[in-house]
ROSE-4610 file (N, C-alpha, C; in Angstrom, 1 decimal, always signed):
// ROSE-4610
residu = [X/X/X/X/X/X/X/X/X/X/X/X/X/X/X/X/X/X/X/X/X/X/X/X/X/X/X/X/X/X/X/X/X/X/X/X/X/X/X/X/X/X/X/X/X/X/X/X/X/X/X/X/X/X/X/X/X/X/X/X/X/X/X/X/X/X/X/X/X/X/X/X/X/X/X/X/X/X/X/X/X/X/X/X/X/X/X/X/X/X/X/X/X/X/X/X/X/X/X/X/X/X/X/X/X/X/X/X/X/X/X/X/X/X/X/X/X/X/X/X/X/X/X/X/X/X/X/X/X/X/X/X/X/X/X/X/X/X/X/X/X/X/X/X/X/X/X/X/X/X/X/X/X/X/X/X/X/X/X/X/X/X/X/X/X/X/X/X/X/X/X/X/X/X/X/X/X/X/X/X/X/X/X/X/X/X/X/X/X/X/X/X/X/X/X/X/X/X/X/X/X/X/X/X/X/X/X/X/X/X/X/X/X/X/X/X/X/X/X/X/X/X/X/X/X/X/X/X/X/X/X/X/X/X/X/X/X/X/X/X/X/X/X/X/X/X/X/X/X/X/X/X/X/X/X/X/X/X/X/X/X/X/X/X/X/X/X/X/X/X/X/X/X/X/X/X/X/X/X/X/X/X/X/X/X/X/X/X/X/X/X/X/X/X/X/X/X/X/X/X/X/X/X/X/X/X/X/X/X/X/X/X/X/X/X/X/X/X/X/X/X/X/X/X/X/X/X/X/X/X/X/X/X/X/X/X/X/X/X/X/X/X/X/X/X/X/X/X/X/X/X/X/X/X/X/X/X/X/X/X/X/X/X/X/X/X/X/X/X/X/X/X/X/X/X/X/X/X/X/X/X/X/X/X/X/X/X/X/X/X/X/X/X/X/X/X/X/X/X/X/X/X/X/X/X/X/X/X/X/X/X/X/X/X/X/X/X/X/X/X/X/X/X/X/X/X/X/X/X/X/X/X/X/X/X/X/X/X/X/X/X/X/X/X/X/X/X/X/X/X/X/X/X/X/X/X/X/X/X/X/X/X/X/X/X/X/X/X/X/X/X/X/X/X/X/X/X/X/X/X/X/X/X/X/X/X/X/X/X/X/X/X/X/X/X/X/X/X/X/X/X/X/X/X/X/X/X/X/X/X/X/X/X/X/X/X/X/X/X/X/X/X/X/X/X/X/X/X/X/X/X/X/X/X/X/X/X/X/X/X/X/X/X/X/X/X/X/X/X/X/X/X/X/X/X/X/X/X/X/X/X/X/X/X/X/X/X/X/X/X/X/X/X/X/X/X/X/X/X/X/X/X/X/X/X/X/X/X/X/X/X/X/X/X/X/X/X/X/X/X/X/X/X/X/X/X/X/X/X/X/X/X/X/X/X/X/X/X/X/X/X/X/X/X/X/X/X/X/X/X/X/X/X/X/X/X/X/X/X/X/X/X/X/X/X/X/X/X/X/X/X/X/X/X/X/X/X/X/X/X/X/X/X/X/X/X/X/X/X/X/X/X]
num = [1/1/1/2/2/2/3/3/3/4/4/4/5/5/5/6/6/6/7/7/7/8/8/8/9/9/9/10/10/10/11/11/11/12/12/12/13/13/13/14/14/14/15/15/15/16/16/16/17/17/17/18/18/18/19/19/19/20/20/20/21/21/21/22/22/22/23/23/23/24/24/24/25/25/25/26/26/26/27/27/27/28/28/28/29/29/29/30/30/30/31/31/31/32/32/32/33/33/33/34/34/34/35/35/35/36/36/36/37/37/37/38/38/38/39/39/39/40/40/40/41/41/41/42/42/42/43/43/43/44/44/44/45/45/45/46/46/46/47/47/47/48/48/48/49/49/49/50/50/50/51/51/51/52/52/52/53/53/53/54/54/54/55/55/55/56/56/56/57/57/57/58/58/58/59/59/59/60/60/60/61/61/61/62/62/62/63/63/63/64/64/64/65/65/65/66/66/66/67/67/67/68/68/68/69/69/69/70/70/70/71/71/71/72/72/72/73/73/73/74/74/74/75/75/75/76/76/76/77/77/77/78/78/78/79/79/79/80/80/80/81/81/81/82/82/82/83/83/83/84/84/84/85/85/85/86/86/86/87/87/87/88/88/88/89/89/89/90/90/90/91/91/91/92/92/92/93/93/93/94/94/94/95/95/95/96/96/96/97/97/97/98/98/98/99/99/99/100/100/100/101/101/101/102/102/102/103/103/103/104/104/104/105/105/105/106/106/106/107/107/107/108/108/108/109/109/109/110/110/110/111/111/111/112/112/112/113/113/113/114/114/114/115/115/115/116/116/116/117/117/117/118/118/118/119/119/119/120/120/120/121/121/121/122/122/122/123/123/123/124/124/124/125/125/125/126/126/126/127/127/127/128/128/128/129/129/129/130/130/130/131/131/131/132/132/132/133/133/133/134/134/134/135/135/135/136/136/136/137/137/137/138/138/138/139/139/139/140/140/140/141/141/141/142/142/142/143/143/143/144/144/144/145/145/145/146/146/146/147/147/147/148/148/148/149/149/149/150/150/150/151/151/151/152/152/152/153/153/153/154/154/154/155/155/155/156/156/156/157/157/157/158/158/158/159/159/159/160/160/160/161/161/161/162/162/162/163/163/163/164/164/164/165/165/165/166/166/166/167/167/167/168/168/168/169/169/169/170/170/170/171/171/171/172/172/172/173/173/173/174/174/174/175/175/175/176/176/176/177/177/177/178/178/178/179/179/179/180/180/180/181/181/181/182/182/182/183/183/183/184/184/184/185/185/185/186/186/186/187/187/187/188/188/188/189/189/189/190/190/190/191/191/191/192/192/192/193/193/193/194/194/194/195/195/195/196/196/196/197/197/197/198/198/198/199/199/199/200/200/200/201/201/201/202/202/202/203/203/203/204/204/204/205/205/205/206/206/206/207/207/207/208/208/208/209/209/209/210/210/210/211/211/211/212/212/212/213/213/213/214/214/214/215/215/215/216/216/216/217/217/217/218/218/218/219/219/219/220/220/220/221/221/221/222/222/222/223/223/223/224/224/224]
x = [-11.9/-13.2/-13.3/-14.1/-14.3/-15.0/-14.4/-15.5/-16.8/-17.9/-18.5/-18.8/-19.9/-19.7/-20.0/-20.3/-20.5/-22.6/-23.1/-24.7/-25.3/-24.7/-24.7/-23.9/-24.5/-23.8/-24.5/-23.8/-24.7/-24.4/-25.2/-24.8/-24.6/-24.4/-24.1/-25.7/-26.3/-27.3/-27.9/-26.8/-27.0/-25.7/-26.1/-25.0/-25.4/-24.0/-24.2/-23.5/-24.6/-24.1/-23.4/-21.8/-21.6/-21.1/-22.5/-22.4/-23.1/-22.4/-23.2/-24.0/-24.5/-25.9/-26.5/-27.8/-28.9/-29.7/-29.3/-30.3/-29.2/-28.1/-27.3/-27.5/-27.5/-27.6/-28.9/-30.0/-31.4/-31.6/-31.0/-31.0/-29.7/-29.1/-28.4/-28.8/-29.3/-30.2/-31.7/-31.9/-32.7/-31.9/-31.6/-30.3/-29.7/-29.5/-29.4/-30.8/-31.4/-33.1/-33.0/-32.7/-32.8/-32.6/-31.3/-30.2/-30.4/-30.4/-30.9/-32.2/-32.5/-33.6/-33.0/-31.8/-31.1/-31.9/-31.2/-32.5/-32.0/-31.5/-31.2/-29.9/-30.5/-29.5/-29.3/-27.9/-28.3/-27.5/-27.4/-27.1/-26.4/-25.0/-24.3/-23.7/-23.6/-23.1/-22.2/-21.0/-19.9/-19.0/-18.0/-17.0/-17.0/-17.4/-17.7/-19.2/-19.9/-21.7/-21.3/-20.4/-20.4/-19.6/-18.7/-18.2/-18.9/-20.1/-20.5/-21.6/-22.4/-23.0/-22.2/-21.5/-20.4/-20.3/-20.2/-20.1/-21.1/-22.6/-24.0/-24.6/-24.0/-24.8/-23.5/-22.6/-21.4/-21.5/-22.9/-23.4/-23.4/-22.8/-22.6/-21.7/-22.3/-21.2/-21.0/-21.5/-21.1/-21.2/-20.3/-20.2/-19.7/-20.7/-20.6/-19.6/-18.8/-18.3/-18.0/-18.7/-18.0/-16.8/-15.6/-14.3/-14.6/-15.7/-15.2/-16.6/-16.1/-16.9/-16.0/-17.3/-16.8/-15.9/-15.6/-14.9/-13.2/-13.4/-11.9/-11.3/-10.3/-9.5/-9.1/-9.0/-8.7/-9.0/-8.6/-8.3/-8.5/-8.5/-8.3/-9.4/-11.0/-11.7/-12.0/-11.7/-11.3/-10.4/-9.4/-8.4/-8.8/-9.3/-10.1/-11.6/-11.9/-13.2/-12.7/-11.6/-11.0/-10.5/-9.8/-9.3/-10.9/-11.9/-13.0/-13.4/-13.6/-14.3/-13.5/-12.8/-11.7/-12.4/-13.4/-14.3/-15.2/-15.6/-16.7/-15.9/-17.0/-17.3/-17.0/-15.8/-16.4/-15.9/-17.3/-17.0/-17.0/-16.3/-16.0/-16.7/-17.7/-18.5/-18.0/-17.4/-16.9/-17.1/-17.0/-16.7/-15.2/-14.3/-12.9/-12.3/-12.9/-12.9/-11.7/-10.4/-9.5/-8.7/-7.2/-6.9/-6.0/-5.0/-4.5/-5.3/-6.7/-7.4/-8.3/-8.6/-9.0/-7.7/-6.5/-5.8/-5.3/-5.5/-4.8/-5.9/-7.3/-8.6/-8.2/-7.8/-8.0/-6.6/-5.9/-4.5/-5.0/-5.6/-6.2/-7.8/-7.5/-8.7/-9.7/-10.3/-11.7/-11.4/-12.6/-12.8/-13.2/-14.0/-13.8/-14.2/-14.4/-14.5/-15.2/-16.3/-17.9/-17.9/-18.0/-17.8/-19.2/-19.1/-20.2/-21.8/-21.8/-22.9/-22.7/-22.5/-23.4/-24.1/-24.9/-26.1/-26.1/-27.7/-28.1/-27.3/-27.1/-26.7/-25.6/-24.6/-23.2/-22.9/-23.8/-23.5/-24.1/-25.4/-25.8/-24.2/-23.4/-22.9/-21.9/-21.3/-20.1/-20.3/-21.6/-22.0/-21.8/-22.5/-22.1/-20.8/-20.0/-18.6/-18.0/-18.0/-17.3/-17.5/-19.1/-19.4/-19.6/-18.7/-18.0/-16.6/-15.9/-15.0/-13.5/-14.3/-13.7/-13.4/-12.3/-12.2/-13.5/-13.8/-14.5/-13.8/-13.4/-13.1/-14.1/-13.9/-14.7/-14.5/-15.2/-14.4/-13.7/-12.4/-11.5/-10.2/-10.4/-9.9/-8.0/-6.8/-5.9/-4.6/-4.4/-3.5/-2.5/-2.3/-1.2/+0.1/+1.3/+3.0/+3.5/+3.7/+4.9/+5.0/+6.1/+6.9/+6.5/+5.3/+4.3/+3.1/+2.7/+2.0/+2.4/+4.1/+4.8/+4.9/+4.8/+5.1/+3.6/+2.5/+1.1/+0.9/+1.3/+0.9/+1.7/+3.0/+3.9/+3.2/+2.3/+1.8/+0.7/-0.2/-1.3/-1.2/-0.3/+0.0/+0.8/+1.5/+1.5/+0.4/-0.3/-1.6/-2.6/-2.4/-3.3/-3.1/-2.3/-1.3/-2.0/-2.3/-3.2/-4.0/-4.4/-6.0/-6.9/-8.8/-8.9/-9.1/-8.6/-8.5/-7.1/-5.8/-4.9/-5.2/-5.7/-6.3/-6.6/-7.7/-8.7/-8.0/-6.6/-5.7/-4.7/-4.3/-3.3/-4.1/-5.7/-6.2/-6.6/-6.4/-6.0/-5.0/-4.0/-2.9/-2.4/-3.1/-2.9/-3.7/-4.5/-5.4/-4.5/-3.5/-2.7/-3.0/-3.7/-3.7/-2.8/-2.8/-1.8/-2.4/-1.4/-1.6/-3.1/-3.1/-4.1/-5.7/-5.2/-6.7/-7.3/-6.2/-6.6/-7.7/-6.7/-7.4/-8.5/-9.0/-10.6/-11.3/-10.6/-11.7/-12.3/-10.8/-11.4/-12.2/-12.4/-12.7/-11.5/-10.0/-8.9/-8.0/-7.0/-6.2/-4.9/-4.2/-3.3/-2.2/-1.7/-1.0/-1.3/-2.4/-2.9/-2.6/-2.7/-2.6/-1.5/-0.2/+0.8/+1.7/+0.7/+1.2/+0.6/-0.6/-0.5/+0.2/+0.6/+1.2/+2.4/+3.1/+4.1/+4.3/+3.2/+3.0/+2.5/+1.6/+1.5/+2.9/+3.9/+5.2/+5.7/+5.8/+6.4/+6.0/+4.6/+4.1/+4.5/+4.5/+4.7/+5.8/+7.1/+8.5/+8.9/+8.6/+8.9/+9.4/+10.2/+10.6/+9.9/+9.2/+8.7/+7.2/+5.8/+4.9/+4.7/+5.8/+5.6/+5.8/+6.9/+6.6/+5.7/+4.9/+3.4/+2.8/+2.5/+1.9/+1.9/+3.2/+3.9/+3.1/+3.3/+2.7/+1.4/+0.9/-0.7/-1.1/-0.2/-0.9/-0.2/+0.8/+0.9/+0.5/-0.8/-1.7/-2.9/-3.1/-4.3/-3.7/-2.8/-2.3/-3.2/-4.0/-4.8/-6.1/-6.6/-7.5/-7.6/-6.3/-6.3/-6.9]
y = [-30.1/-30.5/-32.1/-32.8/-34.0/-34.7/-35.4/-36.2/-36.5/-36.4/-37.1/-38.4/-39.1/-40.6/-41.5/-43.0/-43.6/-43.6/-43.4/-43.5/-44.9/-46.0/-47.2/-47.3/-47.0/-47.1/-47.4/-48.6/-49.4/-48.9/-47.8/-47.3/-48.1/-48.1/-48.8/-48.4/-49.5/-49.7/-48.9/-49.2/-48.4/-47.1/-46.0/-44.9/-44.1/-43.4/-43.1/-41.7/-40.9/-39.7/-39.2/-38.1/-38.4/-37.1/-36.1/-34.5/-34.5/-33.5/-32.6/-32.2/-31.3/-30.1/-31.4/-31.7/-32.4/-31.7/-30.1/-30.0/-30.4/-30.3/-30.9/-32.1/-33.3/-34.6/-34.8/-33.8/-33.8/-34.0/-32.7/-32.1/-32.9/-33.3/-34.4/-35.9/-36.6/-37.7/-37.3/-36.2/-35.8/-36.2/-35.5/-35.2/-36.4/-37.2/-38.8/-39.8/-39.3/-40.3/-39.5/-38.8/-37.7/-38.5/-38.8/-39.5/-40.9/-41.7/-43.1/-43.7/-45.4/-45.6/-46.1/-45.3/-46.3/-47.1/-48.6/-49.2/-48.5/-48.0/-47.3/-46.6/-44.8/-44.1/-43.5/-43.8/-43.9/-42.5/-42.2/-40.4/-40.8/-39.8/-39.9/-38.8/-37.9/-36.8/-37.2/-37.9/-38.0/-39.0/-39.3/-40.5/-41.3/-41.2/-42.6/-43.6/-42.5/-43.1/-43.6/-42.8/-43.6/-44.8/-45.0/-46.3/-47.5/-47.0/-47.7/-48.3/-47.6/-47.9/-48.7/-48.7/-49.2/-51.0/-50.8/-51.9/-52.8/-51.9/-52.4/-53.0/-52.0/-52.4/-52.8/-53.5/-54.3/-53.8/-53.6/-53.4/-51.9/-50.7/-50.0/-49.4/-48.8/-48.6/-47.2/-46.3/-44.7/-44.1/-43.4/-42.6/-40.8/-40.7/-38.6/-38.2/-37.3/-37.2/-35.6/-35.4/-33.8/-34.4/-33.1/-33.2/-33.1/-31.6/-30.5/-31.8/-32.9/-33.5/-33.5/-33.5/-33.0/-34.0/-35.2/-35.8/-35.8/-35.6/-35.9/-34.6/-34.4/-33.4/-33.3/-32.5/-32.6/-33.8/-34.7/-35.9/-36.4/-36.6/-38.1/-39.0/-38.2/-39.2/-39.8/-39.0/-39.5/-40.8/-41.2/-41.6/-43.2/-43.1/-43.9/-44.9/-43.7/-44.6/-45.6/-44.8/-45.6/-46.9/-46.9/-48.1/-48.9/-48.4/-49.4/-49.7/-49.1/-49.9/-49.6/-50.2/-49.7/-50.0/-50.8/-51.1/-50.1/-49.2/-48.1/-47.4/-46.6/-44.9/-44.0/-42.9/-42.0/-40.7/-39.9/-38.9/-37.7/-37.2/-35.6/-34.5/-34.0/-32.4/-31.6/-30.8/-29.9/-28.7/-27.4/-26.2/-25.7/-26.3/-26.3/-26.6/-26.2/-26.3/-26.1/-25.7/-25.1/-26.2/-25.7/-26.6/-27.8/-27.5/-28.4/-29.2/-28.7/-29.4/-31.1/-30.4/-31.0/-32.3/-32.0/-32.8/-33.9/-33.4/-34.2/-35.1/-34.4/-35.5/-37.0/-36.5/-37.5/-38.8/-37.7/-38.6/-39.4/-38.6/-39.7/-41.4/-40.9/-41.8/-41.6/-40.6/-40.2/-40.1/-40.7/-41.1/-39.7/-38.8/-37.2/-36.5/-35.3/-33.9/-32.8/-32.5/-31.4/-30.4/-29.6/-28.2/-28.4/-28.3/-28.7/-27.9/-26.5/-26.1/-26.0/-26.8/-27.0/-27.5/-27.3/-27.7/-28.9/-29.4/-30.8/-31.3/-31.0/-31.4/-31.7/-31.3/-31.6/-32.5/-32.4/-34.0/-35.2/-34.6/-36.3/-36.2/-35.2/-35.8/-36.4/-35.9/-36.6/-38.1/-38.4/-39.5/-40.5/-40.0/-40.8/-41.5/-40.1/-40.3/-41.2/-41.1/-41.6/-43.7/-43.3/-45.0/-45.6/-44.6/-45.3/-45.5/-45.5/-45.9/-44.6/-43.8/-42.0/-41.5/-40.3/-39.3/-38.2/-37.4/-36.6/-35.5/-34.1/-32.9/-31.8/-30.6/-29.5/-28.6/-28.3/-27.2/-26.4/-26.7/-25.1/-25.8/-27.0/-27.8/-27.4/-27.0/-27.5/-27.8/-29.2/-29.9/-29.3/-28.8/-28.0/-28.6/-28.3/-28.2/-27.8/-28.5/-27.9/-29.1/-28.6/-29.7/-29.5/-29.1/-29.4/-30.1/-30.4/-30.8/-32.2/-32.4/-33.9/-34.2/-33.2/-33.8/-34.0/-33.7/-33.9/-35.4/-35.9/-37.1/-37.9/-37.7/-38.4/-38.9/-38.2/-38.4/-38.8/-38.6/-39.4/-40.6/-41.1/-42.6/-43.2/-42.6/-43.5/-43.9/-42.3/-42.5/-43.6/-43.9/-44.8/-46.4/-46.2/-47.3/-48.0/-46.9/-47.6/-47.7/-48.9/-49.3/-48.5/-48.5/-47.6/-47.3/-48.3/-48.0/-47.6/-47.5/-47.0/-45.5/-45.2/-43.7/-43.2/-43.8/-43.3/-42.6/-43.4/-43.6/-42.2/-42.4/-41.3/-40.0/-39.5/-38.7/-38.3/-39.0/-38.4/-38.1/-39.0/-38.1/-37.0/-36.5/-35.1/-34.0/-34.5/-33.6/-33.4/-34.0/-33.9/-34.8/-36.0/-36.8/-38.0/-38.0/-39.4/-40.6/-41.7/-42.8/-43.4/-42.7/-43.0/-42.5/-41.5/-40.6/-41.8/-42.0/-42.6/-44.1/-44.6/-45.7/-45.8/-44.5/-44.4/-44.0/-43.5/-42.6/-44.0/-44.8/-46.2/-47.4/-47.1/-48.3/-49.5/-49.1/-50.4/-50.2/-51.4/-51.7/-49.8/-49.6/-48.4/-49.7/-50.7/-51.4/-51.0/-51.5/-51.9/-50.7/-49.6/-48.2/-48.2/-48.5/-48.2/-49.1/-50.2/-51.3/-50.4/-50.0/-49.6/-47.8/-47.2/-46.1/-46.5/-47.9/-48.4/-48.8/-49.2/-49.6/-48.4/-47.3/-46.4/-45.6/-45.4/-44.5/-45.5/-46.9/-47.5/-47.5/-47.8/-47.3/-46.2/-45.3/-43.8/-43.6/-44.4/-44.3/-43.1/-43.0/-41.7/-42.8/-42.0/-42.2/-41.6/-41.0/-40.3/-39.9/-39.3/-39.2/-38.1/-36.7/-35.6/-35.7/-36.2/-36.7/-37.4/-37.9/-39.0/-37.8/-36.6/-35.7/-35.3/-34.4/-34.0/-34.4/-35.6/-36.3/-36.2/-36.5/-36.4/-34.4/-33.5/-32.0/-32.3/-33.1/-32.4/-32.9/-34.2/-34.4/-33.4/-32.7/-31.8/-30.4/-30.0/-28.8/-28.1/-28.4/-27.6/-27.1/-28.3/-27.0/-26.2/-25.9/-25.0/-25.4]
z = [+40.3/+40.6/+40.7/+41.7/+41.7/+40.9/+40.0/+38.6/+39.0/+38.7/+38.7/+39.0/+39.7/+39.9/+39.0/+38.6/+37.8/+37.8/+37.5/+37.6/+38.2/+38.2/+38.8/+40.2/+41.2/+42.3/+43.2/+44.0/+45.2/+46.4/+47.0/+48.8/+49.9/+50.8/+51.8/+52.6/+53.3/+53.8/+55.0/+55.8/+56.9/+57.3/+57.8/+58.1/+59.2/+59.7/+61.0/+60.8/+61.5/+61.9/+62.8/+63.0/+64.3/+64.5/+65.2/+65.5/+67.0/+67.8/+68.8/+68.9/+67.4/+67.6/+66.6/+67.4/+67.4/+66.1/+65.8/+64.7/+63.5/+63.3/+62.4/+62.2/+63.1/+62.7/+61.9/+62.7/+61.7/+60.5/+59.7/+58.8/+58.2/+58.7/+57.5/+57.3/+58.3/+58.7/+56.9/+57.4/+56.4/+54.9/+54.9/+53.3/+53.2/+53.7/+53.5/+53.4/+53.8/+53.8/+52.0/+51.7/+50.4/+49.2/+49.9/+48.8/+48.7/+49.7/+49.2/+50.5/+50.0/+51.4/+51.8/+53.5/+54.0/+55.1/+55.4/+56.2/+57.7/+57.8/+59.2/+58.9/+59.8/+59.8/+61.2/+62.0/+63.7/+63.6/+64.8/+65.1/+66.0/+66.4/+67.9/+67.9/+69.3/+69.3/+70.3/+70.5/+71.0/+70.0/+70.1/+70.2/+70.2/+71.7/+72.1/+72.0/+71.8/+71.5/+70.1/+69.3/+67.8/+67.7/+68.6/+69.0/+69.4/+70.4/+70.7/+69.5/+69.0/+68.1/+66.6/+66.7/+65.7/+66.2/+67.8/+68.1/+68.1/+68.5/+68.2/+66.9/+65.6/+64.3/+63.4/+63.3/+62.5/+61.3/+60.6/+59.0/+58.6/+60.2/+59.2/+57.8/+56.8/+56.2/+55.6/+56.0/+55.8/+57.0/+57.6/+58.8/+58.1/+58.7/+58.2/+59.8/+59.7/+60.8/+61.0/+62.1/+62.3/+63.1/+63.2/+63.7/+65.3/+65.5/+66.7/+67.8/+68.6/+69.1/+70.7/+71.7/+73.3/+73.9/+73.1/+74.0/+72.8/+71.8/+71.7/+70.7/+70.2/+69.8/+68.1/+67.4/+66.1/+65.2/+64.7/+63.8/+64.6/+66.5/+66.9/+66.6/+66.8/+66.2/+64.6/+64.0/+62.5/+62.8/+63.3/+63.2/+63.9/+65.0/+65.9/+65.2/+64.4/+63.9/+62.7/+62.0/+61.0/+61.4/+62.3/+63.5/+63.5/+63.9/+64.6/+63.3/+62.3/+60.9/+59.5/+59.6/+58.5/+56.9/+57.2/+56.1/+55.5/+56.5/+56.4/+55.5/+55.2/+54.1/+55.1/+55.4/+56.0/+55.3/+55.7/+55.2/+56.1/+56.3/+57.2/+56.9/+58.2/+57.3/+58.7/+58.0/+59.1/+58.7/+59.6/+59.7/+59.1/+59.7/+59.3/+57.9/+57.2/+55.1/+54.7/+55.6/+54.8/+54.4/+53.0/+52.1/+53.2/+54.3/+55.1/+55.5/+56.5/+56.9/+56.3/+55.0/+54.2/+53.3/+53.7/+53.4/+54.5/+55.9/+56.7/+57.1/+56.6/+57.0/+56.2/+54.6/+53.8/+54.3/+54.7/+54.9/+56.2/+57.3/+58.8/+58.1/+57.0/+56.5/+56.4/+55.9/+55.4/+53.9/+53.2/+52.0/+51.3/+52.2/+51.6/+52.6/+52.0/+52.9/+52.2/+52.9/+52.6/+53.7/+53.3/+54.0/+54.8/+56.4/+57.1/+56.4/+55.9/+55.6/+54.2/+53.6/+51.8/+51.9/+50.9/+50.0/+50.0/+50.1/+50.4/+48.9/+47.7/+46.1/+46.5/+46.7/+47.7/+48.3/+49.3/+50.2/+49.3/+48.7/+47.5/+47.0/+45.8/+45.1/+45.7/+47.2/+48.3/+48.4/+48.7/+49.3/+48.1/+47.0/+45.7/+45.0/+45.2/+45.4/+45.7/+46.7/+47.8/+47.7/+47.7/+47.1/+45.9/+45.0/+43.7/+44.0/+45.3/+45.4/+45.2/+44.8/+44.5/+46.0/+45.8/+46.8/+46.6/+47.2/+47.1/+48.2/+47.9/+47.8/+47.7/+48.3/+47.7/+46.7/+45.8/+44.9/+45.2/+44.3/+44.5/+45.6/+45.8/+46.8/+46.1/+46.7/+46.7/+47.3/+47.2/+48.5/+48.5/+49.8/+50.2/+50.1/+50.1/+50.3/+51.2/+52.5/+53.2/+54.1/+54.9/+56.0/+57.0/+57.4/+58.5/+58.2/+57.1/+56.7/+56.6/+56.7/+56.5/+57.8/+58.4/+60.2/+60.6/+60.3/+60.5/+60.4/+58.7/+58.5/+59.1/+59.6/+60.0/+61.5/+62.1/+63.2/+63.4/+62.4/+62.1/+61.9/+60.8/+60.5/+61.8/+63.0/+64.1/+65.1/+65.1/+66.0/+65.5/+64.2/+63.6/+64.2/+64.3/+65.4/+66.7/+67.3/+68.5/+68.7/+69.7/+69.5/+70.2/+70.2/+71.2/+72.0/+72.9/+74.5/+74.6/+73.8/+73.8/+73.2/+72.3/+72.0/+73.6/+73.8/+75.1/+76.0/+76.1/+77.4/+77.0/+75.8/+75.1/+75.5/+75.0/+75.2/+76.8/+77.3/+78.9/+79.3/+79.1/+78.9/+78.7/+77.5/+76.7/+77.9/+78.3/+79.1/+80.8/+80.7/+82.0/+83.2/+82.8/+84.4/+84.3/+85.7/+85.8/+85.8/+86.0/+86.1/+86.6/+88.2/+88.8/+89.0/+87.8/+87.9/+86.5/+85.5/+84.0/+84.4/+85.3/+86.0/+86.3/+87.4/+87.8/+86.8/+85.6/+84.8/+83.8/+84.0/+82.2/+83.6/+85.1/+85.9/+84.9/+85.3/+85.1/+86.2/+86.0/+87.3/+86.3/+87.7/+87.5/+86.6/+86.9/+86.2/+84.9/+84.8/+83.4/+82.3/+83.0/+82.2/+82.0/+83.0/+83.2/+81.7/+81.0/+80.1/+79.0/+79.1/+77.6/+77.5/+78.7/+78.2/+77.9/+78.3/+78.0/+76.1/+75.8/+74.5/+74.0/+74.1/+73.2/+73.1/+73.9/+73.5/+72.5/+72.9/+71.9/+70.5/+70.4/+69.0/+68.2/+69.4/+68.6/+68.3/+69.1/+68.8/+69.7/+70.7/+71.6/+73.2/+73.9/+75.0/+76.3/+76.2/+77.6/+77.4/+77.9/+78.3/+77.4/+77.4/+76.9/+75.8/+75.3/+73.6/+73.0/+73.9/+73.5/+72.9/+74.1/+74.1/+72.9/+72.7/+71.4/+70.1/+70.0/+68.5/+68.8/+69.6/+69.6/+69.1/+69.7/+69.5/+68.2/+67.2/+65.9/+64.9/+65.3/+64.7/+64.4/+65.5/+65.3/+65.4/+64.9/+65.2/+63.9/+63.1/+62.1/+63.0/+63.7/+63.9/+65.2/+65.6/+66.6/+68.0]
């Protein structure tokens, strides 16, 4: 079970929600107005809207994050946000509760992990948690053992590696386009792409496109 927090605990001011279903962000936007008076709590149901908003408010400092969002895949946006505010709180509320899942979040950099539909008491005590400087887990939580679970983090901790226009770029990739499609889609020169798929294999320590590939599916190989 996750200790308890210290009763003296200073929240972060502003936090950002980052779900697809509009009545989710509600109802947790809620459950956070619950738990403290934040001076603003902004909503984004993509990736990249939370990016962007990240870029817009500097001060925030708790991000609630669902996984399953329409522009990117497994952990990548876990992994990506952590990159853009490595200072932030974030905490994971997903559907996907199981014990790997919940381990490879904390390993991608989430401060904890709340099973997307608990009880508003849950996310207070998460949120509490988390900004005493604690992990926060769900009950019954226990971290798994195995050698795919070592090749998960082994690939998380390189994906963490690139910046995110190198993510962006990687995650088209994965989706099968070339060079020249990546170009029209980021409006960049095809060179330009051609330099950072050059530097993302390097990062990753891989030789070719398909192995980029590779590490990117055996980062999210948990949630299917």
């Amino acid at each position: 079970m996750t200790p308890a927090p210290a009763t003296d605990i200073t929240l972060p001011a502003r936090a950002l929600v980052v779900d697809d279903h509009p009545l989710f962000c509600d109802a947790l936007t809620l459950t956070l107005q619950s738990i403290s008076d934040f001076d603003a709590i902004h909503t984004a149901g993509s990736l990249q809207e939370a990016l962007d908003q990240l870029d817009a408010d500097s001060e925030i400092g708790l991000i609630v994050l669902d996984l399953n969002l329409p522009d990117v895949n497994g952990l990548d946006g876990l992994v990506r946000l952590r990159v853009k505010a490595p200072r932030a709180l974030v905490l994971v509320a997903s559907s996907m509760a199981e014990n790997a899942m919940i381990a490879h979040a904390l390993k991608a950099g989430a401060n904890g992990f709340v099973p997307k539909h608990a009880q508003s008491g849950v996310f207070r005590r998460a949120v509490e948690t988390v900004a005493s400087g604690q992990s926060f887990v769900p009950d019954g939580y226990i971290a798994p053992v195995s050698d795919q679970q070592g090749d998960c983090e082994d690939a998380l901790t390189r994906l963490a590696t690139l910046t995110n226009q190198q993510a962006r770029i990687l995650q088209l990739v994965c989706e099968g386009k070339l060079n020249k499609q990546i170009a029209f889609d980021l409006s960049i020169a095809e060179t330009t792409v051609k330099a950072h798929v050059t530097a993302i294999m390097r990062k990753l320590g891989v030789h070719s496109r398909t192995q980029a590939v590779l590490v990117a599916q055996e980062a999210r190989f948990a949630s299917g």
